[in-house]
C-alpha positions as a printed Julia matrix, in Angstrom:
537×3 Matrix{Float64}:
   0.0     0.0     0.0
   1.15    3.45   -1.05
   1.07    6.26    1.3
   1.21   10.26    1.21
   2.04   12.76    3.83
   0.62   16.32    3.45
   1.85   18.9     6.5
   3.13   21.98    5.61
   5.12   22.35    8.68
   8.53   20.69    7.75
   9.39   19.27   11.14
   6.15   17.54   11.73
   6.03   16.26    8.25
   9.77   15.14    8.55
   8.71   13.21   11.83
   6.18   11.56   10.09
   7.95   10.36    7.32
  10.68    9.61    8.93
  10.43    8.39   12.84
   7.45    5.99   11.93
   8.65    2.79   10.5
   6.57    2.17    7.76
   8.42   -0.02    5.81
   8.34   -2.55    8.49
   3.88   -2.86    8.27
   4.52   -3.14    4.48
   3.72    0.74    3.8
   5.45    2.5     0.71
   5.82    6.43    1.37
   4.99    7.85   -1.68
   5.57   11.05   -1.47
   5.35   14.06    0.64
   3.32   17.85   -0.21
   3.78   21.08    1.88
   0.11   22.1     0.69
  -3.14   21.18   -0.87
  -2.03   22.44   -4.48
   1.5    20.2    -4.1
  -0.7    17.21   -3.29
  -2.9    17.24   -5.85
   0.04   17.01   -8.45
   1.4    14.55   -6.65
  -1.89   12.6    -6.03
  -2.34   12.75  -10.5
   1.17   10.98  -10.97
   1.91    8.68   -7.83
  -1.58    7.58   -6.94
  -1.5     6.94   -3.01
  -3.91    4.64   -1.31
  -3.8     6.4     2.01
  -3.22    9.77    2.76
  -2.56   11.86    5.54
  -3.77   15.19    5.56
  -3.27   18.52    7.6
  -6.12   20.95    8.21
  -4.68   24.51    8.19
  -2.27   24.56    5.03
  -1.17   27.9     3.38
  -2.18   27.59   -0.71
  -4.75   24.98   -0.07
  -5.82   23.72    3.11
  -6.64   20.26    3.88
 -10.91   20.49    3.71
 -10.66   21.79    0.14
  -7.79   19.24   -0.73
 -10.14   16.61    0.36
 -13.17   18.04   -1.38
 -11.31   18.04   -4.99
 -10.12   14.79   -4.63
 -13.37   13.77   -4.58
 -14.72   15.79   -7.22
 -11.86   13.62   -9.71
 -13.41   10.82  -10.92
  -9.37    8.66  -10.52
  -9.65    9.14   -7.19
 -13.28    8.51   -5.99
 -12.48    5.17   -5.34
 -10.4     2.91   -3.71
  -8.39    5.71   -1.42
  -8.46    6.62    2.4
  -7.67   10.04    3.4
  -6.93   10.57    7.52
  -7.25   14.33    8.6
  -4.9    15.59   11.08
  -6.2    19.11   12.53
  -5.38   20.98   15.89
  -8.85   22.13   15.75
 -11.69   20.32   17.99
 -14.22   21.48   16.31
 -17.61   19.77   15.74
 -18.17   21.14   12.24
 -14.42   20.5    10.87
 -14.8    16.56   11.48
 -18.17   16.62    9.92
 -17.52   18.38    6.93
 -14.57   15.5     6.75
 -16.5    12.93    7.11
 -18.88   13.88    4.59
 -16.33   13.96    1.99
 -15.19   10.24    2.8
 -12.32   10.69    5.53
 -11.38    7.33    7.23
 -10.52    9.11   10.66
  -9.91   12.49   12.11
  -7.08   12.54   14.4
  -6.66   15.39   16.89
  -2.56   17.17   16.96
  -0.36   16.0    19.11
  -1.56   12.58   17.49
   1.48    9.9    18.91
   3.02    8.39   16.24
   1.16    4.34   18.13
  -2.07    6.69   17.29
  -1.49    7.42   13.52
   0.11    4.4    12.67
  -3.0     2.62   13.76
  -5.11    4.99   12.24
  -2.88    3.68    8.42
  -3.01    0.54    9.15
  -6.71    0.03   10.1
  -7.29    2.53    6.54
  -5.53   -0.37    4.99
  -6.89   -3.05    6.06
 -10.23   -1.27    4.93
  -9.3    -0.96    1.93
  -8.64   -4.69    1.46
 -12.0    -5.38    2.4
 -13.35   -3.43    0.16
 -11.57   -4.61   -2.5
 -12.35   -8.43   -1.7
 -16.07   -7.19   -1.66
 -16.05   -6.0    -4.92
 -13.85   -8.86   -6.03
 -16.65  -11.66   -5.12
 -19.61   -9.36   -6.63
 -21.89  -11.28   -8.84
 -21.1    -8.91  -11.82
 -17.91  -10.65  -12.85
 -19.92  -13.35  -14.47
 -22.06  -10.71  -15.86
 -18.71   -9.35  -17.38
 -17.65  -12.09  -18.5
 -20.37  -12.94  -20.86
 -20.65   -9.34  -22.04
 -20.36   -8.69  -25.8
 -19.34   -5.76  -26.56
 -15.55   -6.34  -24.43
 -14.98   -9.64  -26.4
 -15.72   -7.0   -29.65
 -13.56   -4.49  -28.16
 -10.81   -6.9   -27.26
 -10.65   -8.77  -30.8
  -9.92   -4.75  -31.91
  -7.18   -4.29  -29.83
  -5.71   -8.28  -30.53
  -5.99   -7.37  -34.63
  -4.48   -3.94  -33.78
  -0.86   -4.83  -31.92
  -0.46   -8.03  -34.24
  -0.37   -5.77  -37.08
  -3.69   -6.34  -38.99
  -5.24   -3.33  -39.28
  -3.4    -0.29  -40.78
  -4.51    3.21  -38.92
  -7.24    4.15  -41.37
  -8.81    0.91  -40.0
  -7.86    1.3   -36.24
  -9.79    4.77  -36.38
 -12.43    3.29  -38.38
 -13.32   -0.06  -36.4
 -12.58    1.97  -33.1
 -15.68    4.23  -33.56
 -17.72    1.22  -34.15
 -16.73   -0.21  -30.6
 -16.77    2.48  -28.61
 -13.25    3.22  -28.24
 -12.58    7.09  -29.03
  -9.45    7.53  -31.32
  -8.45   10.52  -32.87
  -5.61   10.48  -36.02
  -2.61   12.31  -33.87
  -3.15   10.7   -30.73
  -0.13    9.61  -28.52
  -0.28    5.59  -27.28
   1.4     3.82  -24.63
   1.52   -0.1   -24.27
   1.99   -2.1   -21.55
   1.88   -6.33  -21.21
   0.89   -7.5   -17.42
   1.06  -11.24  -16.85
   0.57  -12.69  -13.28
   3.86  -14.13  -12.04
   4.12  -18.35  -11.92
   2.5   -19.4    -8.7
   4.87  -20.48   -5.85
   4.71  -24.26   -4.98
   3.06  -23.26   -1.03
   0.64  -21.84   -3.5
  -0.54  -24.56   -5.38
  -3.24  -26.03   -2.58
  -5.24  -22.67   -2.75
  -4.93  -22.37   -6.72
  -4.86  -25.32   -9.36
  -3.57  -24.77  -13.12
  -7.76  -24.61  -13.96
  -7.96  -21.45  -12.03
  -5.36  -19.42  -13.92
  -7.5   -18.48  -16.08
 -10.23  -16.89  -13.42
  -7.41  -15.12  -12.32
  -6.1   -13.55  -15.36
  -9.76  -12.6   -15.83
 -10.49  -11.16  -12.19
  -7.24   -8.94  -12.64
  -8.69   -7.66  -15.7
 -11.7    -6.66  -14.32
  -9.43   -5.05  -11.61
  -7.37   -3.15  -14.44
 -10.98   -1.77  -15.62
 -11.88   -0.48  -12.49
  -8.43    1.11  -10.77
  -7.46    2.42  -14.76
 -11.04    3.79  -15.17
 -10.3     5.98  -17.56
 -11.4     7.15  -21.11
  -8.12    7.14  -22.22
  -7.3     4.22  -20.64
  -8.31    0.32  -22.38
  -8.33   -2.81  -20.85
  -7.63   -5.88  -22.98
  -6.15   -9.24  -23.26
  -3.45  -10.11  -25.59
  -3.21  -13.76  -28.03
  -0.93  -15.25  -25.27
  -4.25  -14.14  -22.57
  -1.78  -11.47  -20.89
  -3.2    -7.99  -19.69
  -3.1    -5.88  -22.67
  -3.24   -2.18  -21.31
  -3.74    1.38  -23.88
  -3.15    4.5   -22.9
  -4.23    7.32  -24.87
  -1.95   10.3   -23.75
  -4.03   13.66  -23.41
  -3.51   16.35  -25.39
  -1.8    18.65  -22.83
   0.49   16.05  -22.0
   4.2    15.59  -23.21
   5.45   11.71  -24.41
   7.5    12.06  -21.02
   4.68   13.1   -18.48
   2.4    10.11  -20.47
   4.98    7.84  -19.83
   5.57    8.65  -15.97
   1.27    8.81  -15.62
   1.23    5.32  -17.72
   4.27    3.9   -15.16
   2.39    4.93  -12.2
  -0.79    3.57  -13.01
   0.56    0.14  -13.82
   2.6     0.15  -10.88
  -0.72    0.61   -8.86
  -2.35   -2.55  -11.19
   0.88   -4.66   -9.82
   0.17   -3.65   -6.26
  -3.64   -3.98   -6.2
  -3.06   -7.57   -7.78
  -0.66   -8.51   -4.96
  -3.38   -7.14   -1.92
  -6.38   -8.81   -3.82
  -5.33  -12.18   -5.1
  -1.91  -12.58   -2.76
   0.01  -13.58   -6.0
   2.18  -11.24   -8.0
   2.25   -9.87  -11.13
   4.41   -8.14  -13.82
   4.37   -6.02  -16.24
   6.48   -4.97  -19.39
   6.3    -1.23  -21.02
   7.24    0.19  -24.11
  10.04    2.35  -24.09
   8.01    5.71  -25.25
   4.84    7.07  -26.37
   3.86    6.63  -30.25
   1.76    6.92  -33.13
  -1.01    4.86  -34.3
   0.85    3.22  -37.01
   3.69    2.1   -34.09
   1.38    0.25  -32.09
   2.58   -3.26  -33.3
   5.99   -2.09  -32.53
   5.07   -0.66  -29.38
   3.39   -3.99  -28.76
   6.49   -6.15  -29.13
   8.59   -3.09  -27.24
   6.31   -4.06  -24.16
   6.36   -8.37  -24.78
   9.75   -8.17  -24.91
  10.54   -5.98  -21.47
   8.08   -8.42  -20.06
  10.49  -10.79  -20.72
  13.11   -9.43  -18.58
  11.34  -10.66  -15.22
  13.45  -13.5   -15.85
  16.63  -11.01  -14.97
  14.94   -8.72  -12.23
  12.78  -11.18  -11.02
   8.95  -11.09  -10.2
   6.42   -8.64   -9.43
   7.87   -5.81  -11.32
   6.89   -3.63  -14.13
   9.79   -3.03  -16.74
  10.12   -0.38  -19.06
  11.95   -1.46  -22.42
  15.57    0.36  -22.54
  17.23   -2.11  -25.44
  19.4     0.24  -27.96
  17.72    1.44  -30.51
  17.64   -1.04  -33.56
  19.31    0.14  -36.5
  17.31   -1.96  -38.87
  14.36   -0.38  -40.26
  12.18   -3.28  -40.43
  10.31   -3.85  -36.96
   7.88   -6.79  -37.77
   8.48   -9.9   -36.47
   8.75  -12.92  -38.49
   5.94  -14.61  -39.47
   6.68  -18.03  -38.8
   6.12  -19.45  -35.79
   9.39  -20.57  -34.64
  11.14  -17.85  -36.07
   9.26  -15.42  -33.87
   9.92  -17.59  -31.1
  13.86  -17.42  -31.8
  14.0   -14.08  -32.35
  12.21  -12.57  -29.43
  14.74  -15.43  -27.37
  17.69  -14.61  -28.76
  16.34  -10.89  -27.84
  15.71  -11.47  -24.4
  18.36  -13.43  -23.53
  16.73  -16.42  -23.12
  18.87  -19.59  -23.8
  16.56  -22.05  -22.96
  13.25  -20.72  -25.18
  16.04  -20.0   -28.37
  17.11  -23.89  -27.95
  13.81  -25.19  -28.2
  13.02  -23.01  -31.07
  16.29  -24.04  -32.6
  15.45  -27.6   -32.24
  11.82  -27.25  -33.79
  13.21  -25.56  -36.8
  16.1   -28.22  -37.04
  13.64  -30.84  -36.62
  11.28  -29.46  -39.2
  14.22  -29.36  -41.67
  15.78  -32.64  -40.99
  12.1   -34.41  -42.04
  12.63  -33.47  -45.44
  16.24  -33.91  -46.12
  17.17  -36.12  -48.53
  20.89  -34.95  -49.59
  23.9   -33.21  -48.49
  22.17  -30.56  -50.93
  19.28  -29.66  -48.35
  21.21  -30.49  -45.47
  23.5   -27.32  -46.27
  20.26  -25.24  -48.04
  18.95  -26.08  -44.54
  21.83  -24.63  -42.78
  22.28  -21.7   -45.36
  18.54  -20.3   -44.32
  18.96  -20.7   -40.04
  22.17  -18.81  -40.79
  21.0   -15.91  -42.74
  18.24  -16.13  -40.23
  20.92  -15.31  -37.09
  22.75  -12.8   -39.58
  19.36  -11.15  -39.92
  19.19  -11.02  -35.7
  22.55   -9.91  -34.83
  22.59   -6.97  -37.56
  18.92   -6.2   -36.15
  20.51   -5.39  -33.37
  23.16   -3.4   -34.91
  25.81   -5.58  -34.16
  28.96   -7.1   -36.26
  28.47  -10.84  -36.73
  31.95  -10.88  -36.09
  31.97   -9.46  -32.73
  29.25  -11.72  -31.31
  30.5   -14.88  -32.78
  34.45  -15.1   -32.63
  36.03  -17.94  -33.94
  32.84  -19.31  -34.98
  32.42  -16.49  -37.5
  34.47  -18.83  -40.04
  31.6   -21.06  -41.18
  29.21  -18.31  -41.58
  32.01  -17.65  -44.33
  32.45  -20.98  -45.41
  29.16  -23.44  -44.61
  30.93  -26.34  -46.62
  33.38  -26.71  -43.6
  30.28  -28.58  -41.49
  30.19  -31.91  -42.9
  28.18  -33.83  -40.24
  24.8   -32.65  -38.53
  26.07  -33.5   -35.23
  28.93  -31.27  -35.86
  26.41  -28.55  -37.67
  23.73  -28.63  -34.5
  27.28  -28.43  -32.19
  28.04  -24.68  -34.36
  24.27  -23.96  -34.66
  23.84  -24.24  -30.27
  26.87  -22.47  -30.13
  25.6   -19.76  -31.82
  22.82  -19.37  -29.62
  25.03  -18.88  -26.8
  27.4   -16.16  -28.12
  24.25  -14.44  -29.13
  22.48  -14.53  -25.39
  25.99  -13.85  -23.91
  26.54  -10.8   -25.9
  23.13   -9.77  -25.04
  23.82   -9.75  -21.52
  26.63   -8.17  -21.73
  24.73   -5.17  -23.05
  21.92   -5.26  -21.04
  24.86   -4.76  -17.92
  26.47   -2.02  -19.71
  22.93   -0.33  -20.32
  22.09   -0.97  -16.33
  25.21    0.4   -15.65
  24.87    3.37  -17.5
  21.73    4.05  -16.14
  23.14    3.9   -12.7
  26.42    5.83  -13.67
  23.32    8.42  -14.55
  22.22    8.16  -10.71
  25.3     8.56   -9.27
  25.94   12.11  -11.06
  23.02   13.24  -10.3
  23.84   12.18   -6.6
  27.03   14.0    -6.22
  25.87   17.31   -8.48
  22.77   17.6    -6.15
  24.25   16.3    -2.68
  22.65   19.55   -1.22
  19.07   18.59   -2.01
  16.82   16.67   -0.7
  16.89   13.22   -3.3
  14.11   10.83   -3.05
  13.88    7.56   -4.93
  10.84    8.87   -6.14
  12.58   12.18   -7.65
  15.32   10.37   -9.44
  12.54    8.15  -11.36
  11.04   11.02  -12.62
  14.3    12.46  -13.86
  14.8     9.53  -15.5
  11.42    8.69  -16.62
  10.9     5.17  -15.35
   9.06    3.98  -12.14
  10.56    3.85   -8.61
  10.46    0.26   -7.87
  12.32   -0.98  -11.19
  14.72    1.84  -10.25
  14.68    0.42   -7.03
  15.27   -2.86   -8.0
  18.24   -1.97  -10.51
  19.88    0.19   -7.94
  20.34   -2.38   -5.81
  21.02   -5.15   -8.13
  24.11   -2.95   -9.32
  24.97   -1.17   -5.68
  24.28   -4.06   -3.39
  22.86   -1.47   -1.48
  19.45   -0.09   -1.07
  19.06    3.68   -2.34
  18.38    5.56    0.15
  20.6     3.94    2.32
  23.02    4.14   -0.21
  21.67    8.25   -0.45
  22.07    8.8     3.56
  25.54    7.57    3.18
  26.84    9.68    0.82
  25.12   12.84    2.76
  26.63   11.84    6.22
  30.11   10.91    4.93
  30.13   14.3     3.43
  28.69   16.2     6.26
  31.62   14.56    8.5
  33.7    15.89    6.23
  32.58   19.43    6.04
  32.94   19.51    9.59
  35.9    18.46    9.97
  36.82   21.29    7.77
  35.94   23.68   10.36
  32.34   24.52    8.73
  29.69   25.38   11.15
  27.0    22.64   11.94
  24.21   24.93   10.13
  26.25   24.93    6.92
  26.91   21.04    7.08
  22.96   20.72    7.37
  22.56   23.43    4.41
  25.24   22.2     2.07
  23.83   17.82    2.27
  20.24   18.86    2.09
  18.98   19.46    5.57
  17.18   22.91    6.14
  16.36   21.74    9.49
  19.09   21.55   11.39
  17.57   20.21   14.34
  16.34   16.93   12.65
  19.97   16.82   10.83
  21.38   16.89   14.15
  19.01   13.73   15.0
  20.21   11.71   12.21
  23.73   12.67   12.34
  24.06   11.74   15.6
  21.95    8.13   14.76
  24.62    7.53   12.12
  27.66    8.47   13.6
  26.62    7.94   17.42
  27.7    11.67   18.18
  26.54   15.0    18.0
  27.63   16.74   14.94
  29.58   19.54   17.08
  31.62   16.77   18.16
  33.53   16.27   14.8
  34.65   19.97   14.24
  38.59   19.95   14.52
């Protein structure tokens, strides 16, 4: 569950964020707001479930804050507010209440007292949605016509059978509003394999009940015009977003992050089973939606390197190839998107099919070598997609590709053939680390040029236009460390070190972020075990 703290007096709100433990009762801070105007930007892209709101707030106070997040449609539902007021007054807690807050809690609040007050939002909220999840109405859903309609458009549409003209066309005739310069996002959710501990509560039969109940899920957290819920060929979440007009490709893409994000987390308090999700790498045009499409299948892939429940946006290099479609073949898609992804085992099998297709029908050293001649040029074809030099990915091996005569057995063909395979998904790694680690070199500098603000997790993934928890999750993979211990390290190492230059304690606080120097005092002296006047020479 996500949570948001809105207090516009910095010591409180620090306190809040930061003396409560929330981590530990499976709380996500997701963001804090000095006013009711901060919040409601902050409400639009990071989508809270709880929130915890001050009454008297210079800009906007907390009332009217309340009172416009009801009046948005996103937020109507599925959301608990708790007011926090030093007033007693009668008429203040009923005007809250009336606008659907959870609890009104009374300043000085201990932190035992708000905590509770979260926690029992929460657990709300996880009624609710298990109320909703067992209404009749699913089945009512489910036998619905105009969805199946609507999600035959959208299967036809990503797999590349209708051009634009028909996408606008067929999507006035199912309800789905389209205009000719609209913006799309893509994004592939699939629910994660189901642990073995797992397996007495769910059976293989109910996967598909599942997939369907996280669907309906999608429809009602992503309730959106712009928003479509669908299902894929392969029955994976197939989610739409049509940017709005006032928005930029990187705001869509940071709104489109966020709200699949929420989808992941819902799906985890719901069903207790995870999910991921792959996203293309940008917004588009109509007539890139099949490429978007495969952009998004093919980050979903990479759960397999950052591991489950997760939603991955696609940061490959750009291809240099013009041509984006996919084979049409079967196998050859299969190979291809393997060999993409970096996944050995799926590019064997695929291998082996095509071998074994070819091997049925040989009859002569003739087709044996035609045979090899065509899965060649088809790796050729994969590597220079990628804008690579055969040569480079290959190494010795590159000889035959010059010279197929030289394999004069199919055992020692397959042998070259498997090897190939494997310099391909090696290579592949090895890019995908040098494009993590770029990323990360990214973090660092922005890390040590801003040491003397305050840097959230949060902050940085908007910078870099990607959701917090696969930045998270990279961060870490790379670091070994979590970020913002990683972030409170860096800022105490180098407030040591400006005092022990002499600087006074208030510029130490001022020059790694702090502008109170009270609470900096607090930490420093939890990190270090002394006061920071203590390390001045």
């Amino acid at each position: 569950m996500n949570l948001m703290i809105v207090e516009d007096e910095p010591r409180l709100r620090n306190a809040l964020a930061h003396n409560i433990r929330w981590e530990e009762h499976g709380i996500d801070l997701t963001g804090l707001a000095s006013n009711g105007l901060e919040a409601l930007q902050l409400v639009k892209r990071n989508k809270p479930d709880i929130m915890i709101i001050d009454v008297q707030m210079p800009e906007m106070d907390g009332l009217t804050l309340v009172r416009r997040l009801q009046e948005q449609q996103e937020t109507k539902s599925f959301m608990k507010m708790i007011i926090l007021s030093g007033h007693d007054n009668f008429a203040f807690a009923q005007d809250a209440m009336e606008h659907g807050v959870s609890r009104y809690l009374l300043k000085p609040a201990g932190e035992d007292e708000i905590l509770e007050a979260v926690l029992e939002a929460r657990k709300q909220l996880q009624e609710e949605w298990e109320q909703w999840q067992n209404k009749a109405a699913l089945e009512q859903k489910w036998k619905d016509h105009l969805p199946i309609l609507q999600n035959n458009f959208f299967q036809n549409w990503v797999n590349g059978k209708l051009t634009p003209l028909e996408a606008l066309k067929q999507s006035k005739d199912f309800y789905i509003e389209l205009k000719e310069d609209d913006q799309i996002t893509v994004a592939v959710v699939d629910l994660d394999p189901i642990p073995d501990d797992e397996h007495l509560r769910f059976t293989p039969q109910d996967r598909p009940l599942l997939q369907f109940t996280m669907q309906c899920m999608a429809n009602e957290l992503l309730s959106h015009p712009s928003c479509w819920v669908s299902t894929d060929a392969d029955h994976h979440l197939l989610l739409v977003f049509i940017a709005e007009a006032d928005q930029s490709p990187n705001e869509a893409m940071l709104f489109f992050n966020s709200a699949v994000v929420k989808l992941l987390s819902q799906t985890k308090a719901v069903l207790k089973l995870t999910a991921s999700a792959g996203i293309c790498s940008s917004a588009g045009s109509l007539e890139e939606m099949e490429l978007l499409y495969a952009q998004a299948c093919r980050a979903l892939q990479e759960r397999m390197v950052y591991g489950p429940d997760i939603a991955i946006p696609y940061r490959e290099v750009p291809e240099r190839s013009p041509h984006t479609q996919l084979a049409h073949q079967s196998l050859e898609k299969t190979l291809e998107i393997a060999l993409e992804t970096a996944d050995e085992h799926k590019a064997m099998e695929a291998l082996a099919g095509l071998w074994k297709e070819g091997t049925k029908q040989f009859e002569s050293a003739d087709e044996v070598h035609e045979a090899v001649l065509y899965l060649s040029s088809l790796f050729v074809r994969i590597i220079q997609k990628q804008g690579w030099m055969v040569r480079n990915v290959v190494g010795d091996d590159f000889i035959y590709f010059q010279n197929l005569k030289l394999l004069q057995t199919q055992v020692q063909t397959w042998s070259w053939l498997t090897r190939i395979v494997r310099h391909i998904t090696a290579f592949r790694h090895n890019q995908r680390r040098t494009t993590s680690n770029q990323m990360v070199r990214e973090i660092l500098t922005i890390l040590d040029q801003e040491i003397d603000q305050e840097i959230t997790l949060h902050t940085v993934a908007d910078r870099l236009y990607v959701n917090s928890s696969y930045l998270s999750r990279l961060f870490k993979q790379e670091m070994g460390v979590a970020f913002s211990a990683y972030v409170l390290e860096r800022k105490m190492e180098r407030a040591k070190a400006i005092l022990q230059e002499g600087l006074k304690v208030y510029d130490a606080a001022r020059l790694v972020g702090y502008r109170d120097v009270s609470y900096f005092t607090k930490v420093f002296r939890k990190y270090w075990g002394v006061n920071p006047g203590e390390c001045k020479p």
